[in-house]
N, C-alpha and C positions, 0 to 999 in steps of 0.2 A: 586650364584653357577657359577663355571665356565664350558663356553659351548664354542663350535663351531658348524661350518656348513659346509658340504663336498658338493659341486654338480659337478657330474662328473670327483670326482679326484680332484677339484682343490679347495684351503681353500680361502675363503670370508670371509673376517676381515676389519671392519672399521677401518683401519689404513689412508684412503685419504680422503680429502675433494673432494668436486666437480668437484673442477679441477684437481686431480690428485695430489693432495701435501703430502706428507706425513707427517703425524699428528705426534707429541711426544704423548706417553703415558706411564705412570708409566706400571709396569709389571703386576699389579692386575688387571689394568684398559683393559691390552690385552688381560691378560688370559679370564677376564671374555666375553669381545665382542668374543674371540673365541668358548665359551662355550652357546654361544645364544643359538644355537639348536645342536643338538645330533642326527646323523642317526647314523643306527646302521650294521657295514659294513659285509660280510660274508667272509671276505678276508682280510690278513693284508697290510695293509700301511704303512709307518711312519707318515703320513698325517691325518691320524684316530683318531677317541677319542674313538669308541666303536669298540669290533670286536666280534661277536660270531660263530664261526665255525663250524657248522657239520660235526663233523665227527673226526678221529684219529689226540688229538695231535702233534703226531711225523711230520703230514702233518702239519699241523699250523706251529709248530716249524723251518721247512725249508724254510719256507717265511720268517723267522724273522732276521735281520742280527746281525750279533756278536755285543753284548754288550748292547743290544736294551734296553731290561728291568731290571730298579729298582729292582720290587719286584716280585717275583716268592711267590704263597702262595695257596695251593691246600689239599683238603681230599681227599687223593687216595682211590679207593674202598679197604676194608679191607679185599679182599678175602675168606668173611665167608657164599657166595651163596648167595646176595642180588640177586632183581628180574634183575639189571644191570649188572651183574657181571656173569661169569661162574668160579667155586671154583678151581682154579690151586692146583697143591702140592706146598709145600712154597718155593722150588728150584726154579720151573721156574715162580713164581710168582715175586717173587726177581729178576731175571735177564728181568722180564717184565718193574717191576718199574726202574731199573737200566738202563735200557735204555733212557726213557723217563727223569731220572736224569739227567744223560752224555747231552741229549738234550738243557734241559734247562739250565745248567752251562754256555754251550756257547754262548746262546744267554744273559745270566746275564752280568750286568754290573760292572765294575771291585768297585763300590760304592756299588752292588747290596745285597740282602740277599733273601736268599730262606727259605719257613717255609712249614714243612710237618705234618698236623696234623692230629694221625692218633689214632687209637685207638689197640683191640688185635686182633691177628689170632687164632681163636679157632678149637684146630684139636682133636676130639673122648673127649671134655669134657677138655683137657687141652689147658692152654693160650700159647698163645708166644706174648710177647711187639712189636708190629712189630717197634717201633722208634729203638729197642736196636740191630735189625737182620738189618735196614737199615744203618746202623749209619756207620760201615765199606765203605759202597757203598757211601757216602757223603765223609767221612774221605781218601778215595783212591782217590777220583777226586780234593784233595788239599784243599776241603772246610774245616770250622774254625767252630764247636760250639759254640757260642756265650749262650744259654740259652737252658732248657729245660724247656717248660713252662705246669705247669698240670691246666688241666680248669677241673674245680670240676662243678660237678651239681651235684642237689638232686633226681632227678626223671628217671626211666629209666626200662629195664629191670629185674625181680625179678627170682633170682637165687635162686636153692635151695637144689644144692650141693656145692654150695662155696658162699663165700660174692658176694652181688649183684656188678657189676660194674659202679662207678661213678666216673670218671673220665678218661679223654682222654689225650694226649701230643701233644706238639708241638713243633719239633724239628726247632731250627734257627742255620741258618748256612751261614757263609758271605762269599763271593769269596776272600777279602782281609783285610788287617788292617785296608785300608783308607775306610771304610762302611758308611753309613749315619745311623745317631741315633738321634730322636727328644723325649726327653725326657719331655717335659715340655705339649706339649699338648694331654699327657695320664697320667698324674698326678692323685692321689687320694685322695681323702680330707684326712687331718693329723687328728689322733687318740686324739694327743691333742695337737692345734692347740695353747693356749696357754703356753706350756711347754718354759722354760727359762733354761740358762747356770747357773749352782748355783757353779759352781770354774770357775779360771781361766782370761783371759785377756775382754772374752765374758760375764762372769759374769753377771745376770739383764736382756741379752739380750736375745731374743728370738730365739728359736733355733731350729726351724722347718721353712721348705722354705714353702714363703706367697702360692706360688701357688699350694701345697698340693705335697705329699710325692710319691716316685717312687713306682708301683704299685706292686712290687716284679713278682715273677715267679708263686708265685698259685693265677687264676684268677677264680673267682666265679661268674659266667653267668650261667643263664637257659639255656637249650638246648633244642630245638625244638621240643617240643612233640606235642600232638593233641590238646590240650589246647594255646597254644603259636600264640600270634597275626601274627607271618611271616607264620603259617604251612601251605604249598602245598602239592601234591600227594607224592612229593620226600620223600623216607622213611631216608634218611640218610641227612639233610638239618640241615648245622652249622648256626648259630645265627650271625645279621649282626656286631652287637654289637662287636664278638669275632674277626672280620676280621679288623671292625674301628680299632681297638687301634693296628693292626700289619699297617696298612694303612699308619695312620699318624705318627707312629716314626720309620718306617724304609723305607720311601719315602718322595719327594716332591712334589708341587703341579707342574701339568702337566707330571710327570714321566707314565711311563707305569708298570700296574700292570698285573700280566700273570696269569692264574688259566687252569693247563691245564686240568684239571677233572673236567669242569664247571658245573656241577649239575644244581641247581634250579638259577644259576648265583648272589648267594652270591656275591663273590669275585669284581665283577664287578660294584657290586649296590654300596658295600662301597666305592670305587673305585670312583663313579661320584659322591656321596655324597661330596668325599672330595678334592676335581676338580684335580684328576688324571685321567689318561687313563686307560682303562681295557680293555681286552683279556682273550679269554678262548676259549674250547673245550668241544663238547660235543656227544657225539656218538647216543644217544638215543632221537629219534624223538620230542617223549613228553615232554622231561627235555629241549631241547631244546625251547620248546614251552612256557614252562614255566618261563625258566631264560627271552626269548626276553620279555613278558606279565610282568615281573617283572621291567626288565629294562628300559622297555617305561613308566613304571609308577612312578618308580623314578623320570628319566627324567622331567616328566610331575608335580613334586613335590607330588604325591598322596599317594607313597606308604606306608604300614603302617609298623612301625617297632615298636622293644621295643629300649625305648631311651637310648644309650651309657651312663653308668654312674648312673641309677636307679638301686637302691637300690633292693634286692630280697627280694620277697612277704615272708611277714612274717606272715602266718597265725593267732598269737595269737593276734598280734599290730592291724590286722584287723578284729579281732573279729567274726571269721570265726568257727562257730558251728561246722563245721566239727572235729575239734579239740578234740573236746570231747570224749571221747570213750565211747559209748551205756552203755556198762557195768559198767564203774565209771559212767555216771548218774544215772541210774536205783541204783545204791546204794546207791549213795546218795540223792534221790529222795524225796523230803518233805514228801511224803503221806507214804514210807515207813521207814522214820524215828520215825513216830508217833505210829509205832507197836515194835518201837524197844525198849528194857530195858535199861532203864540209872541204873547207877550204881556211886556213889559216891567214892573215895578212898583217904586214908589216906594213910600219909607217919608216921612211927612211929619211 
């Protein structure tokens, strides 16, 4: 993993020998001696690998100079009266997050891409998408959609005036043409890996790339319920899993990744998982207590996550009794099959 070490402001990297020489070293071999150790700063730098802020993005934001960050990638509160949140009407709730948008554009880098993933504003029983009420407010400050991505889950709230909701969006949107996109290390194993060209010049040969196929735009991750190996206090806590694969193909290693609604500091863990920098904000004492408890134990290699790329639990393949419904047992239950009348029938 890549690390470094701050003391006092000033970065310590074995780049010299004892006398003062400076050493060659490949670039993996810097990143990593910078990534030795991790403090974690309350204030930004450029000199920084961690930043966690208490307190109003917008103040973070004004420390940070134009073009700074890669990746912008944040769950804004949904405005639907979490115990974080106070419920705005959707006008000035709008012009709250349109702010802190216009923020971060400027400090994004002209490679950068910002990802807002959000879910609905429920007002008297009815929805509103909030990606489809932001999308002008992205689209007027010159930003480019790139993708809308739906992250399906099975499990969540049970509704029972409308279909329950399972599924959230994630709007990406890049400052310019020239954007960064790593497509190969969020690859998905191929359907059928060995499928061949049957016409043509390719004919015989095989016609799926070896390292597995683009992961499309509906991604199917758990999300964080009370069963779920990351769950903390945080009632609105995205999965690390969801944040990896925006991490590593719309950044590179050592870039800066920004979350300015840092929650349980999601954003940040993936973030040193995958030796980039992270930043974020966080207004609320205990979430703040909880992202740093989170990110020292990344750091520390401890922390337990569900691994990028595992497969969802499929209750019947694990043979999970649950399954069963009480009622189809009990019917089909041997002791009461032995009172029940068989009956023979002919076809004529």
């Amino acid at each position: 993993m890549a690390r470094y070490s701050i003391y006092d402001g000033f970065v310590r990297s074995p780049l010299y020998n004892d006398n003062r020489v400076l050493i060659a070293m490949s670039f993996s071999d810097r990143l990593a001696s910078m990534f030795q150790k991790i403090s974690i700063s309350k204030n930004f730098t450029p000199a920084d690998s961690v930043v966690v802020f208490q307190g109003n993005c917008l103040d973070l934001l004004k420390t940070i100079p134009d073009g700074a960050l890669q990746l912008i990638v944040t769950s804004p509160p949904y405005n639907i009266g979490k115990e974080y949140e106070k419920k705005l009407n959707l006008k000035k709730y709008l012009e709250q997050q349109a702010e802190v948008i216009a923020a971060c554009v400027r400090a994004l880098s002209n490679q950068g891409s910002i990802c807002w993933q959000v879910g609905n504003y429920v007002d008297d029983g009815a929805i509103v998408p909030i990606d489809t009420v932001l999308y002008p407010v992205f689209h007027d400050l010159g930003l480019k959609m790139r993708n809308r991505i739906i992250w399906h889950f099975e499990h969540g709230l049970h509704c029972s005036r409308r279909l329950s909701g399972r599924y959230e969006t994630i709007i990406w949107f890049t400052k310019t043409k020239d954007y960064i996109f790593n497509l190969d290390p969020i690859r998905v194993p191929q359907k059928y890996p060995g499928k061949k060209y049957f016409k043509g010049p390719k004919a015989g040969q095989y016609s799926c790339n070896p390292l597995g196929k683009n992961p499309g735009d509906l991604w199917i991750i758990p999300n964080v319920k009370s069963n779920h190996i990351e769950k903390t206090e945080h009632p609105c806590q995205f999965p690390v899993e969801l944040i990896e694969r925006l991490v590593l193909s719309l950044s590179n290693e050592d870039d800066w990744v920004f979350d300015p609604f840092l929650g349980a500091g999601t954003s940040i863990v993936a973030a040193i998982r995958h030796n980039r920098r992270g930043a974020g904000a966080e207004t609320v004492p205990k979430y703040v207590d909880i992202a740093m408890n989170r990110i020292q134990q990344e750091i520390a290699g401890v922390l337990k996550t569900r691994p990028m790329g595992r497969p969802v639990y499929d209750p019947e393949a694990a043979g999970n009794n649950l399954r069963i419904a009480p009622w189809v047992k009990q019917k089909n239950d041997a002791q009461l099959q032995l009172l029940e009348k068989h009956t023979e029938y002919a076809i004529k």
